[in-house]
Legacy VTK file of the C-alpha trace (Angstrom):
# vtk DataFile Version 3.0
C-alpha trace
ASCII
DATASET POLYDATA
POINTS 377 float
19.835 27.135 12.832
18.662 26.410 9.434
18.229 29.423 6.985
15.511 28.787 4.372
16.542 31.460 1.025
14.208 32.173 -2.050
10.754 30.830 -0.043
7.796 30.012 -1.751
4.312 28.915 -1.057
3.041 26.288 -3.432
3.567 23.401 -5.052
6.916 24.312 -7.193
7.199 23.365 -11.010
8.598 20.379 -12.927
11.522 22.546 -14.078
12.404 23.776 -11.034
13.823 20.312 -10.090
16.810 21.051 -11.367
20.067 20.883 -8.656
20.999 24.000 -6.727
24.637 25.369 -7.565
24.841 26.049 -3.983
22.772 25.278 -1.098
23.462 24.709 3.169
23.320 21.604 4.799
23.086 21.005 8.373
23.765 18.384 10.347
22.934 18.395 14.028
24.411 22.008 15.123
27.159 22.336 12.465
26.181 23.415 8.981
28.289 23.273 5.368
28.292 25.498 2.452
28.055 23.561 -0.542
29.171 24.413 -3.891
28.466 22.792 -7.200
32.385 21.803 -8.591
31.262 19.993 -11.693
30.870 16.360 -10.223
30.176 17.232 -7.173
29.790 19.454 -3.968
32.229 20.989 -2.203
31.524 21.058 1.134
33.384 23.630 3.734
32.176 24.538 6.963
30.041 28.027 7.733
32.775 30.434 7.920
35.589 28.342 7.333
37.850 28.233 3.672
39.258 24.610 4.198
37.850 21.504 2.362
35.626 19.247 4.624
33.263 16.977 2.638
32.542 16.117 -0.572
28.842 14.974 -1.585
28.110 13.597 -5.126
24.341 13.362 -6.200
23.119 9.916 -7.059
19.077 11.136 -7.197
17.372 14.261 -7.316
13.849 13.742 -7.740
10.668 15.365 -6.337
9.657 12.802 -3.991
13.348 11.261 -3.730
16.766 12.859 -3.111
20.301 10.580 -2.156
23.617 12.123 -1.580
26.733 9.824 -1.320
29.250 12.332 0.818
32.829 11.360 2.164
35.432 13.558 4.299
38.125 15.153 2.501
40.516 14.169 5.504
40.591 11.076 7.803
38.280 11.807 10.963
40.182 9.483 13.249
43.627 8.970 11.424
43.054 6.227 8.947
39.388 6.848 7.852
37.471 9.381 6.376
33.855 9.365 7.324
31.749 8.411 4.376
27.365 7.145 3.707
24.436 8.082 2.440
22.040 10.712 2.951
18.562 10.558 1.989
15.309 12.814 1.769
12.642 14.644 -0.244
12.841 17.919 -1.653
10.146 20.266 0.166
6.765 21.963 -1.407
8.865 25.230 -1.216
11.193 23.655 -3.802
13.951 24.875 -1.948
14.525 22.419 0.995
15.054 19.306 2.206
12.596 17.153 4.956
12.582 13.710 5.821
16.397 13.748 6.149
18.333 10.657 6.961
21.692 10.202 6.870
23.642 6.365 7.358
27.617 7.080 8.351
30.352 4.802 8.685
34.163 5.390 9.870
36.114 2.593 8.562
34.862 -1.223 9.667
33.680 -0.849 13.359
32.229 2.738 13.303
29.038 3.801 11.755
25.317 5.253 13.133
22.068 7.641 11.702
21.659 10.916 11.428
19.565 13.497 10.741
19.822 16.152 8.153
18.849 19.248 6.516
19.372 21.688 3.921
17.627 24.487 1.743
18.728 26.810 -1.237
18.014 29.648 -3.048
15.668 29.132 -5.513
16.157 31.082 -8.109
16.997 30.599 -11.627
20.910 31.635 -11.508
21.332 28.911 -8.742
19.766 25.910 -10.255
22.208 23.846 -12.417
21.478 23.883 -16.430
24.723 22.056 -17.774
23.690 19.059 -16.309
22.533 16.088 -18.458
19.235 15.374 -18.915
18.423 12.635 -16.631
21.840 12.718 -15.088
19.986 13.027 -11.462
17.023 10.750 -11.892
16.980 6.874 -10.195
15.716 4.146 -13.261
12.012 3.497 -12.005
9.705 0.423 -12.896
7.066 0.579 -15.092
3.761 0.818 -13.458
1.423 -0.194 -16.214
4.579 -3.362 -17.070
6.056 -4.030 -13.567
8.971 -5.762 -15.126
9.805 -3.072 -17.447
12.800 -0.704 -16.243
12.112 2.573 -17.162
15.093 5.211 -18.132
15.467 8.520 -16.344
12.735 10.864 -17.655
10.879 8.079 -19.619
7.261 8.487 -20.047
4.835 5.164 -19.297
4.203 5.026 -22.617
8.134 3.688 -22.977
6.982 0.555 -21.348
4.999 0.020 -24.264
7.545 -0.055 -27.074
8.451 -3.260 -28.225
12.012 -4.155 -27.053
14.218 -3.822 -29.991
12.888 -0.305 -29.939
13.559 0.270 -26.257
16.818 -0.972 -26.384
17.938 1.129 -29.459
16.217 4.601 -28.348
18.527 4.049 -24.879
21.094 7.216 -24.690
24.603 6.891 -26.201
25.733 10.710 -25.335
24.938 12.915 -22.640
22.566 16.126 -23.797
21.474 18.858 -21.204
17.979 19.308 -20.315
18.035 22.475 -22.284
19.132 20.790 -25.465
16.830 17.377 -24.672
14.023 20.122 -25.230
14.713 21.847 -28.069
11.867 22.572 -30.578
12.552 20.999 -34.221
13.766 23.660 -36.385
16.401 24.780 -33.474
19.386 26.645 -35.520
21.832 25.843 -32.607
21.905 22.450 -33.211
24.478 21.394 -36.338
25.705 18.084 -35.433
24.117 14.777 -36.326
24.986 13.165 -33.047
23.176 16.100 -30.669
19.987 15.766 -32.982
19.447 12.250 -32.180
20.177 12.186 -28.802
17.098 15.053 -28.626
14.919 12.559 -31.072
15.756 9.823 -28.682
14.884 12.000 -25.565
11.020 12.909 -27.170
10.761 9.498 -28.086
11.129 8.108 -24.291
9.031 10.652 -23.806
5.896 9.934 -25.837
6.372 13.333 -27.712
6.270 11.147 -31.258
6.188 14.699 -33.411
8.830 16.294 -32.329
11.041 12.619 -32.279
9.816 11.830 -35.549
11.388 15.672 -36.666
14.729 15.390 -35.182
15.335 12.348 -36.305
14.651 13.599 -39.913
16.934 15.948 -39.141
19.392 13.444 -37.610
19.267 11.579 -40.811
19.969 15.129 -43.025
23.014 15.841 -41.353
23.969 12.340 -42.439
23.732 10.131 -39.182
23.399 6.688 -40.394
22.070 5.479 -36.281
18.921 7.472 -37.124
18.873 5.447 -40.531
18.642 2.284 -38.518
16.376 3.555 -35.635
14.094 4.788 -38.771
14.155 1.670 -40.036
13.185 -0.171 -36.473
10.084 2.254 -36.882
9.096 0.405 -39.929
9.624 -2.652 -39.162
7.412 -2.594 -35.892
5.025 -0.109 -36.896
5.537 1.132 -32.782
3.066 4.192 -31.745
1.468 5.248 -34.823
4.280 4.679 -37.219
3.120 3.041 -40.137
4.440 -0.237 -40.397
6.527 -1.414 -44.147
9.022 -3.924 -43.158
9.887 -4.840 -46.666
11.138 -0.934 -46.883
12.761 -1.173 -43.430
14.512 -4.117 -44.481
15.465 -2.512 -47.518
16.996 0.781 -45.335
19.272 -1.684 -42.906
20.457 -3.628 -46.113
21.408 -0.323 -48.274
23.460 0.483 -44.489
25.415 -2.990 -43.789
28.395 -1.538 -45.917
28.603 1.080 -42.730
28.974 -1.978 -40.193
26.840 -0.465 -38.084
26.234 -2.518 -34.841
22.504 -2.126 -34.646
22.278 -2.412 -38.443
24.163 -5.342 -38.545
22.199 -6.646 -35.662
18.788 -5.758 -36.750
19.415 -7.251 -40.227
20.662 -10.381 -38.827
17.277 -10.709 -37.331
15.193 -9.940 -40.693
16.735 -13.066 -42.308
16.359 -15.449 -39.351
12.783 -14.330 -39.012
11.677 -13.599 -42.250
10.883 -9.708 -41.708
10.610 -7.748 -44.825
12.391 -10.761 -46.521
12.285 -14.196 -46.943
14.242 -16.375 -44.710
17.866 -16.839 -45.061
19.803 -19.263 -42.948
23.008 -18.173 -45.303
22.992 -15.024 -44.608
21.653 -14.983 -40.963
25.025 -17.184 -40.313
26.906 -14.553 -41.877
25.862 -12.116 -39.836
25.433 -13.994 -37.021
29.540 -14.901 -37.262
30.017 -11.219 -37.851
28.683 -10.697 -34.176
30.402 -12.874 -32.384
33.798 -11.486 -33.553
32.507 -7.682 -33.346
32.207 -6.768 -29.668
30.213 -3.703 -30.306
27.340 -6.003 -32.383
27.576 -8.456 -29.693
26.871 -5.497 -26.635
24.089 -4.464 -28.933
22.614 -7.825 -28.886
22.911 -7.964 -25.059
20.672 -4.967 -24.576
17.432 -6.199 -25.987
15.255 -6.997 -23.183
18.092 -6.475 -20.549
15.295 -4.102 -19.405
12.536 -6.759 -18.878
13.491 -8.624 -15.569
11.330 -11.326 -16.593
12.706 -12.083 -19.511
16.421 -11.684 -17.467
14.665 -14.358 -15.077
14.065 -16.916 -18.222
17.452 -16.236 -19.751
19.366 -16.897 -16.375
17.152 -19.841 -16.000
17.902 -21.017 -19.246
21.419 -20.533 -19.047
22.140 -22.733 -15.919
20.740 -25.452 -17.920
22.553 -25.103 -20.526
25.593 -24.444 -18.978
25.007 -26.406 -15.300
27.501 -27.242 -12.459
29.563 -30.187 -13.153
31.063 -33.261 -11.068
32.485 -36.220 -11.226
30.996 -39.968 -10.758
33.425 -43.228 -10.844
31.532 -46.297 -11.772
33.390 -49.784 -11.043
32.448 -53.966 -12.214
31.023 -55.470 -9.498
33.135 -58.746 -10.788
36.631 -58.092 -10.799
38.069 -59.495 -13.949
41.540 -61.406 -14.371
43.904 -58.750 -16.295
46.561 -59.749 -18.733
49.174 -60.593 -15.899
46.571 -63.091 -14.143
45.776 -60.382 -11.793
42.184 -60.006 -10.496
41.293 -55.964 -10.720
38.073 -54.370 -10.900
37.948 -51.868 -13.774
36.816 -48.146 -12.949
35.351 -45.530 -15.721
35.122 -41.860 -14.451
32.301 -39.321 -15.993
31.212 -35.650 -16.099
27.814 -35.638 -14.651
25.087 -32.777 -14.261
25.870 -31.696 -10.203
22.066 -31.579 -9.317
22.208 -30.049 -6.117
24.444 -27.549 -6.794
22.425 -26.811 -10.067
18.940 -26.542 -7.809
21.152 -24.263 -5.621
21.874 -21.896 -8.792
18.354 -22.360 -9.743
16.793 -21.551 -6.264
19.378 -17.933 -6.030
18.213 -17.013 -9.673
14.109 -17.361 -8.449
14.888 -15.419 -5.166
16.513 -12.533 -6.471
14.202 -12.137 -9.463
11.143 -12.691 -6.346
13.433 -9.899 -4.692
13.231 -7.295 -7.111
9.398 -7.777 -7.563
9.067 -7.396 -4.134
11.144 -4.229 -4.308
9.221 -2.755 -7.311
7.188 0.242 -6.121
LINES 1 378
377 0 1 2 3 4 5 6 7 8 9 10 11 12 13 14 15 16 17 18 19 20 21 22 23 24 25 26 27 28 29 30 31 32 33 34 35 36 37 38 39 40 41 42 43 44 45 46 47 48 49 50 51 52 53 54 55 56 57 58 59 60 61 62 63 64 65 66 67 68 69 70 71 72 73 74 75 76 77 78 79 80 81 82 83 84 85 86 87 88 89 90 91 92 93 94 95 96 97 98 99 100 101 102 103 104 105 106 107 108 109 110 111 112 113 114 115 116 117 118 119 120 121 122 123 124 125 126 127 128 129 130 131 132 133 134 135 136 137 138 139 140 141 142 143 144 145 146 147 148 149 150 151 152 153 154 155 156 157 158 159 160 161 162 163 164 165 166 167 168 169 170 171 172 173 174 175 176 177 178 179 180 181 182 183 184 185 186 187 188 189 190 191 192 193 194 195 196 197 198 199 200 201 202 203 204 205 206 207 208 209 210 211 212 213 214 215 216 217 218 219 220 221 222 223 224 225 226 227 228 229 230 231 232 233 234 235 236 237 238 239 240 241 242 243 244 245 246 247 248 249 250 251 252 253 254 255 256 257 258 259 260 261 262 263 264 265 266 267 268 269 270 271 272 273 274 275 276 277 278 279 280 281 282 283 284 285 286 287 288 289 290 291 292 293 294 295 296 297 298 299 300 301 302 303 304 305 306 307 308 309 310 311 312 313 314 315 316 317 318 319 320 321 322 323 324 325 326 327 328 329 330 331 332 333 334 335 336 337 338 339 340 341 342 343 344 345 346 347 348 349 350 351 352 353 354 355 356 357 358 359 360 361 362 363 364 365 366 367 368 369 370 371 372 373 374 375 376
């Protein structure tokens, strides 16, 4: 019988999203305890002290919730009985309805199920060292279908050109606490927690309070929040006043750091003239500086890895540039007299562009790009 804790009529809040520390979740007649160990549940059976089940969140969302779970012991000898659960959190805030569950023991066992669960809801049992968007499923962009959105991006992300996107994506983990800090927050001293929380408001929309933390990102000596300032000038994105010549001027002042996304960004400037003039030179530099630097070469990978149509062209692009290959034998129709009086027809084998097999690679690329549309909600 499932026990509902903590009910409350109404829609519940935004903040009260956050994971329960502990909650019960029932399955058919048998229910589990679940307790929050740090990366996951711990599941033991109502009245019982042994392990039974582990469950690790993938989503918690308002309107989407997944739980992978797996035993903690083999359920008939060899394999442990593992899947996926599924469901939406309740208007009480402190259930679950809609709940499906997918299991499978080893190869030839597996059905549905259906599930259930509810929690206390309040305060001291929701989770607050979690990190901010640890919880949330990426999400396309509604207003730019292609666009991927982050966990906890606003629309507006959509928006930003992609060398912006791609540079305000988290490096470190911050809690949702910290991800909303006002500016001006004594508690936070380090360089590298004040940019993740500029980063955060920037995803966000909330251009103020970005704009602040990253000044104070760049006062505590953070030479990332340099460059990212420096993006901001050179794109002019939401509101920002747009000097590429001083942009320029910030990346160049930083190359001495080796920066990845100052090396990368610069690089750029001189093959496209931004904030300087053209420099094939230096662009080749730079551009032989990445290809020996892993770290400037990942940067350059994430620009517009968030744009699935762009993805489609590259991937496109790339089988054409680097197609299938066979061989083709081409023979004299005459055969021709050799130096030992011999008659012998002479053969000359080629690497040729495998067409079908190319069409093949082309035709997988255009379905699963056609897929993911398709999938978009």
């Amino acid at each position: 019988m499932l026990c509902v804790f903590g009910f409350q009529m109404g829609t519940f809040a935004q903040e009260d999203l956050a994971p329960p520390k502990t909650l019960k979740l029932c399955i058919l007649t048998g229910c589990d305890n679940l307790t929050w160990a740090g990366e996951y549940y711990e599941g033991r059976h109502v009245n019982e002290t042994a392990l039974a089940t582990r469950y690790w969140i993938t989503t918690w969302e308002r309107d989407r919730v997944e739980l992978q779970f797996k035993s903690a012991t083999a359920v008939d000898g060899v394999f442990p009985v593992q899947g996926t659960m599924r469901g939406t959190i309740a208007a009480d805030g402190a259930s679950i309805k809609d709940g499906t569950l997918d299991w499978e023991v080893g190869y030839s066992h597996s059905g549905k199920l259906t599930w259930t669960a509810s929690w206390s809801n309040a305060p001291s049992n929701r989770m607050s060292e979690f990190a901010a968007g640890q919880f949330q499923a990426p999400r396309h962009s509604k207003t730019h279908p292609n666009i991927l959105l982050p966990p906890g991006a606003a629309e507006v992300y959509a928006s930003y050109p992609q060398e912006v996107r791609a540079i305000l994506l988290p490096e470190n983990a911050i809690t949702p606490t910290d991800a909303k800090r006002p500016c001006g927050d004594k508690s936070i001293t380090q360089a590298a927690q004040a940019i993740e929380i500029a980063r955060y408001a920037y995803r966000t929309g909330d251009m103020k309070r970005g704009d602040c933390w990253l000044q104070t990102a760049m006062d505590l000596g953070s030479v990332r929040a340099k460059v990212i300032y420096a993006t901001t000038l050179l794109f002019g994105w939401q509101g920002t006043p747009k000097d590429p010549v001083k942009g320029f001027g910030i990346l160049k002042a930083n190359l001495g750091t080796r920066d990845p996304w100052d090396v990368w960004q610069l690089t750029q400037c001189y093959i496209d003239g931004v904030g300087t003039p053209k420099d094939a030179h230096q662009a080749a530099i730079l551009t032989s500086y990445t290809m020996t630097h892993d770290d400037v070469y990942q940067v350059s990978q994430m620009v517009g890895a968030d744009d699935e149509e762009l993805v489609h062209e590259f991937q496109r692009l790339s089988a054409f540039m680097y197609p299938p290959m066979t061989t083709k034998t081409d023979c004299n129709t005459m055969p021709t007299r050799d130096s030992s009086g011999t008659m012998r027809k002479t053969c000359t084998t080629t690497s040729v562009v495998d067409d079908k097999a190319l069409q093949r690679q082309l035709n997988n690329i255009d379905q699963d790009y056609k897929n993911k549309k398709s999938s978009n909600p």
